[in-house]
C-alpha positions in Angstrom: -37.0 -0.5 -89.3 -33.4 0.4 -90.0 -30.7 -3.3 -90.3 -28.4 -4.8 -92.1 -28.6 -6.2 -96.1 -29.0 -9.7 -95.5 -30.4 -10.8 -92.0 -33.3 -12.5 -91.7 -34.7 -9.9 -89.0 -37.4 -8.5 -91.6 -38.8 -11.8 -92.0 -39.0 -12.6 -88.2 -41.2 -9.1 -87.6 -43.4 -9.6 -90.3 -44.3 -13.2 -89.1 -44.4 -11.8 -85.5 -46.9 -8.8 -86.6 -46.1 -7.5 -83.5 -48.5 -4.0 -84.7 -51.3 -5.8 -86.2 -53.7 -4.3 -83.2 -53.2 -0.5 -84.9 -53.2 -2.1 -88.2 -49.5 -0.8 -89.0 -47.4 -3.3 -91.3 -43.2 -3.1 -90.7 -41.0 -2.2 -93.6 -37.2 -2.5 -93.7 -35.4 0.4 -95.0 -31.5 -1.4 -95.6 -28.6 -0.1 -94.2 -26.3 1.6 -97.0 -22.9 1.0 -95.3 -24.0 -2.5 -95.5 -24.8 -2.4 -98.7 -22.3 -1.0 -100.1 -19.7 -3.3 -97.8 -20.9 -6.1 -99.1 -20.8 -4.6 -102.4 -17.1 -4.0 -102.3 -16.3 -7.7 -100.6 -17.9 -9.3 -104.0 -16.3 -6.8 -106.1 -12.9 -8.4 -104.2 -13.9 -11.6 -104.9 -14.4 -11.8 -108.3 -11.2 -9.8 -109.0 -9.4 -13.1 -107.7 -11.7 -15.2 -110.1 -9.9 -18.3 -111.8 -10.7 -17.9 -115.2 -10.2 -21.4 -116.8 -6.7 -22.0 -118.9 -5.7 -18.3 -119.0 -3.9 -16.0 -117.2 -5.4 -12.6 -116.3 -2.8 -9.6 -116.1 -2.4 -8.1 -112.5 -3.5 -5.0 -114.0 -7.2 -6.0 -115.1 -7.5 -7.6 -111.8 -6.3 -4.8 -109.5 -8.6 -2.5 -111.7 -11.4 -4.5 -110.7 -10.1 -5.1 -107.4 -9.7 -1.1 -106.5 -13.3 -0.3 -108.6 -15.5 -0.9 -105.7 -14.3 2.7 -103.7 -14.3 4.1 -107.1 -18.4 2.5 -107.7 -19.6 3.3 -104.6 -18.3 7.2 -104.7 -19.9 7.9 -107.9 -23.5 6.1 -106.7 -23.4 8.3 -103.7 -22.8 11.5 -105.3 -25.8 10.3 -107.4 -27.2 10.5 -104.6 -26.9 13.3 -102.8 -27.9 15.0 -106.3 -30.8 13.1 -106.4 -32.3 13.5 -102.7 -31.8 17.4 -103.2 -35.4 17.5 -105.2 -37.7 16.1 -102.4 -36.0 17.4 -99.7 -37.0 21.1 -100.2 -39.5 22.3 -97.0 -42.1 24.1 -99.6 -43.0 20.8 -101.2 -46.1 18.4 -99.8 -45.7 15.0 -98.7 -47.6 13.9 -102.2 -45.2 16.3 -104.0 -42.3 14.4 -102.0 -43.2 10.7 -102.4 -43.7 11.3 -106.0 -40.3 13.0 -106.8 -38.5 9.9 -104.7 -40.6 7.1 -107.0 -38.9 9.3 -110.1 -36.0 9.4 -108.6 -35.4 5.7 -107.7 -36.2 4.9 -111.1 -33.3 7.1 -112.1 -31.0 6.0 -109.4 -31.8 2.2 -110.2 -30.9 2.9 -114.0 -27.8 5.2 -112.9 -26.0 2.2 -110.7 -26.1 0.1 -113.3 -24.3 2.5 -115.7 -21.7 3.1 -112.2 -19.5 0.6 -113.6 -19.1 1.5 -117.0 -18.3 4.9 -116.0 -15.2 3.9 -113.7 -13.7 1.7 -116.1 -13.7 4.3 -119.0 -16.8 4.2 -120.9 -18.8 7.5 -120.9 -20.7 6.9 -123.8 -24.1 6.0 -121.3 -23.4 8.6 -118.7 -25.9 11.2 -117.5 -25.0 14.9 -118.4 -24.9 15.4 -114.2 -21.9 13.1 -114.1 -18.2 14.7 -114.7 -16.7 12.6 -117.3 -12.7 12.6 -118.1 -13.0 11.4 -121.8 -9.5 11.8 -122.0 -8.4 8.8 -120.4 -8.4 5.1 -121.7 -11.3 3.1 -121.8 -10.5 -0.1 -120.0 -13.4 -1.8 -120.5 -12.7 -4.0 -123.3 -10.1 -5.3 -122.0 -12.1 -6.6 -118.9 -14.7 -8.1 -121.4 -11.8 -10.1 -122.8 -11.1 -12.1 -120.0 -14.8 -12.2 -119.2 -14.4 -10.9 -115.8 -17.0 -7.9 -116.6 -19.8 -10.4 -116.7 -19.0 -11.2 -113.0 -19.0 -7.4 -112.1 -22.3 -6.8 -113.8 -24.1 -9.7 -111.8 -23.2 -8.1 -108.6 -24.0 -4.1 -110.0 -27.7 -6.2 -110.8 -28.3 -6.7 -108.3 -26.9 -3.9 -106.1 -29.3 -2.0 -108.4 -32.7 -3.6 -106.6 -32.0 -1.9 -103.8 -32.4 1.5 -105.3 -35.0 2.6 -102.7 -33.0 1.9 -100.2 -30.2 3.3 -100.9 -32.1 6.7 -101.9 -33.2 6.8 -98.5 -30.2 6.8 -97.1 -29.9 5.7 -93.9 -27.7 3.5 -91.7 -27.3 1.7 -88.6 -24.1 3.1 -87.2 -25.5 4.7 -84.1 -27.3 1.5 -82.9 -23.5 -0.2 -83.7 -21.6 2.8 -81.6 -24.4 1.7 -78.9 -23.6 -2.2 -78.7 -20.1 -1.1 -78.7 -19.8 1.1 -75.3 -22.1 -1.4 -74.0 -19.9 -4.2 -75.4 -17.1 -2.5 -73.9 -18.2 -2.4 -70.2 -19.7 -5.9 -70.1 -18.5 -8.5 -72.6 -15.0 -6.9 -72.7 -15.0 -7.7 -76.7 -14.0 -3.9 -77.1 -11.1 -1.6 -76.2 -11.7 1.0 -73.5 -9.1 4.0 -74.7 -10.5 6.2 -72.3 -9.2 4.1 -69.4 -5.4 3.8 -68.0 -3.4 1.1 -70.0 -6.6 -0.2 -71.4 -5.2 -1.3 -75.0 -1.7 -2.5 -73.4 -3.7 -4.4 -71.1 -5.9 -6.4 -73.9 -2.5 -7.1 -76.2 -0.8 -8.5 -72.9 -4.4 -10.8 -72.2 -4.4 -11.8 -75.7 -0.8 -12.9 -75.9 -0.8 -14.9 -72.6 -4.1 -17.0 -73.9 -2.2 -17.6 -77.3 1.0 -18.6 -75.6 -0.9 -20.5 -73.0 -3.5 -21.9 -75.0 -6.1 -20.5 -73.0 -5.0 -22.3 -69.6 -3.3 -18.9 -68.2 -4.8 -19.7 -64.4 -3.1 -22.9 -64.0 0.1 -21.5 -65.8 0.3 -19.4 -63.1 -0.1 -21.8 -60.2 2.9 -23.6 -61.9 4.9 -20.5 -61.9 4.2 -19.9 -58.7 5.3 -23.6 -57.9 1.6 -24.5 -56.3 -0.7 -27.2 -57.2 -3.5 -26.3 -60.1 -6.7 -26.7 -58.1 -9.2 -29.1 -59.6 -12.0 -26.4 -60.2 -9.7 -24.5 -62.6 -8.1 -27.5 -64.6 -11.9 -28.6 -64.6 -13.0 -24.8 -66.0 -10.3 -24.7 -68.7 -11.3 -28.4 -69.7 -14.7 -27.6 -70.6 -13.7 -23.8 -71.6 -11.3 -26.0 -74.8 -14.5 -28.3 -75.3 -16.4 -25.3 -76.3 -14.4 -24.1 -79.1 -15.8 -24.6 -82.2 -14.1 -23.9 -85.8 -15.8 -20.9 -87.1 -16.7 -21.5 -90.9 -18.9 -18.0 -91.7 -21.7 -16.5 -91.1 -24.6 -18.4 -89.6 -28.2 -19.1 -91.1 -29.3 -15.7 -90.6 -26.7 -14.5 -93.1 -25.6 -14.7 -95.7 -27.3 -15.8 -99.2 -29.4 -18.5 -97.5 -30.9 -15.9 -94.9 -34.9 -16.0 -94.7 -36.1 -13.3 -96.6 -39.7 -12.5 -97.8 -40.7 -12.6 -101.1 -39.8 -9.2 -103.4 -43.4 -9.7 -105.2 -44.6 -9.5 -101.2 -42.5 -6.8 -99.9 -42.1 -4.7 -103.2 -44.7 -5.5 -105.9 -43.9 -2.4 -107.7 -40.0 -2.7 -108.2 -40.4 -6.7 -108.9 -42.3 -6.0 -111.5 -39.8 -3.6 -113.0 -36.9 -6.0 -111.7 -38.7 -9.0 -113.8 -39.3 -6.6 -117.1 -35.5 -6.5 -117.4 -34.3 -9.7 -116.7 -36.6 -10.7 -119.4 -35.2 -7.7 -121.8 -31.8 -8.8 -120.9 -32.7 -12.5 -122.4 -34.0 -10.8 -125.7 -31.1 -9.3 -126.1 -28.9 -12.3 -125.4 -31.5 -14.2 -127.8 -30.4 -11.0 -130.8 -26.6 -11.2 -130.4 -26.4 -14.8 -129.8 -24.7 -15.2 -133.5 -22.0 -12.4 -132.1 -21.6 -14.0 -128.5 -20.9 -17.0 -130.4 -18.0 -15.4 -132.2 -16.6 -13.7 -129.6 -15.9 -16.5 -127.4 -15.1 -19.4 -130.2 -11.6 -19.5 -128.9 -12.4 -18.7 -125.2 -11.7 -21.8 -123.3 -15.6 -23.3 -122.2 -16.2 -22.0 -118.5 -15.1 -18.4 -119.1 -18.4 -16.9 -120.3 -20.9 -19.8 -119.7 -21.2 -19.7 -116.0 -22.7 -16.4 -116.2 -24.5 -16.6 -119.2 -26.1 -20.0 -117.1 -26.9 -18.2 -114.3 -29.1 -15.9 -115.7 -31.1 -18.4 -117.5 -33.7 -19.8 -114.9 -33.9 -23.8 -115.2 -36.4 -26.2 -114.4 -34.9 -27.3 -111.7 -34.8 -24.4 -109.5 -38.7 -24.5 -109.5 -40.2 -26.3 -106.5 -43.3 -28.7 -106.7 
């Protein structure tokens, strides 16, 4: 099953079980565009980041702003390159399943060098990747305002999804497929095939907005005739139905119902919880120089991500 990064749809089938007869479990495979869309939005969002008392250049933050095209090129070229082994006709299905577990491994390792390759840094990169040494290396600069520690967080974790990203798939036929059908009954999409179809939605638009949606008894004023009670009654209840639309609902979003990753993907969690801990041990060795480099940092810079990744008590539930 091909859908989006952060539904709750995966955890709806596998509660359903809806092929438990033939004894065949669902998987998801994520959609990439997805992924990588909601990639770029966070990438966007922390490039507006207040960081406390201190003023970030527009420079840095355009550089972090623009990096998530720049990110998400480099991780696809990756890869391409990478689905080339296993996708050879002479090789068996074992010989294929094995080259994409390599593979994924070096894909997961590869996105989370993505970012240090785009801002300048090239001492990490793979020998496949093409490497302009010859420009400056911004990175420091970004560590300075601590705005890398946010960018990192969000490469972490774009990282976990390494196996679905080698995969490669996406959803946009089943998307061009709600859309025509979308366009011929809901009327939520342009027709550009028909006669005057766009001119026709901009002039419906306009006359709701300047009406506020009570366009049928507008025009039994214009036409100097009395609104009939069924339409001032329909446009009554059409205004009590409005609601204020404050995001996406509970199936989106951070707080959509997922299944556990121990459940879905014991393998990868394990690897996933062998480098959060190796990231801790190395926070634990340079503490002393962490110290130093933020003395004079205002408090709030550095600490909210250096907090995040520390698990506390009270996240665990009796």
């Amino acid at each position: 099953m091909v859908s989006d990064d952060d539904s709750s749809t995966l955890k709806v089938v596998k509660e359903s079980k809806p092929y438990e007869t033939y004894n065949i479990e669902v998987e998801r495979i994520k959609c990439s565009f997805h992924i990588f869309r909601s990639v770029g939005t966070k990438i966007r969002e922390a490039a507006k980041a207040r960081v406390p008392n201190r003023r970030v250049p527009a420079a840095v933050r355009n550089r972090i702003k623009y990096s998530g095209l720049k990110i998400r090129r480099t991780i696809t070229a990756d890869i391409e390159r990478l689905r080339k082994d296993f996708e050879s006709e002479s090789l068996s299905k074992a010989e294929k399943e094995k080259i994409f577990e390599e593979n994924t491994e070096v894909l997961r390792k590869n996105i989370l060098l993505a970012p240090l390759h785009v801002f300048g840094d090239h001492a990490q990169c793979p020998t496949e990747w093409s490497c302009d040494k010859s420009k400056s290396n911004h990175l420091p600069k970004i560590k300075e305002y601590g705005l890398y520690s946010r960018i990192e967080k969000i490469i972490t974790d774009l990282s976990q999804n390494a196996i679905h990203l080698l995969h490669f798939l996406n959803t946009n036929k089943i998307e061009q497929y709600h859309g025509v059908l979308a366009k011929y009954f809901s009327g939520k999409r342009i027709q550009y095939g028909g006669a005057d179809e766009f001119h026709d939605k901009v002039y419906m638009g306009t006359l709701d907005q300047i009406t506020s949606g009570a366009h049928l008894s507008t025009f039994y004023k214009f036409v100097k005739k009395s609104v009939p009670e069924r339409i001032v009654k329909l446009e009554k209840e059409r205004n009590y139905q409005r609601r204020t639309y404050h995001g996406p609902d509970k199936d989106y979003g951070s707080n959509a119902a997922q299944p556990d990753l121990c459940e879905t993907d014991p393998v990868n969690y394990q690897q996933y919880k062998e480098d959060h801990h190796d990231k801790l041990r190395e926070r634990q060795r340079n503490r002393n120089s962490l110290e130093v480099e933020t003395r004079n940092h205002p408090f709030g810079v550095q600490h909210g991500y250096e907090k995040d990744i520390v698990v506390k008590r009270e996240k665990f539930h009796d």
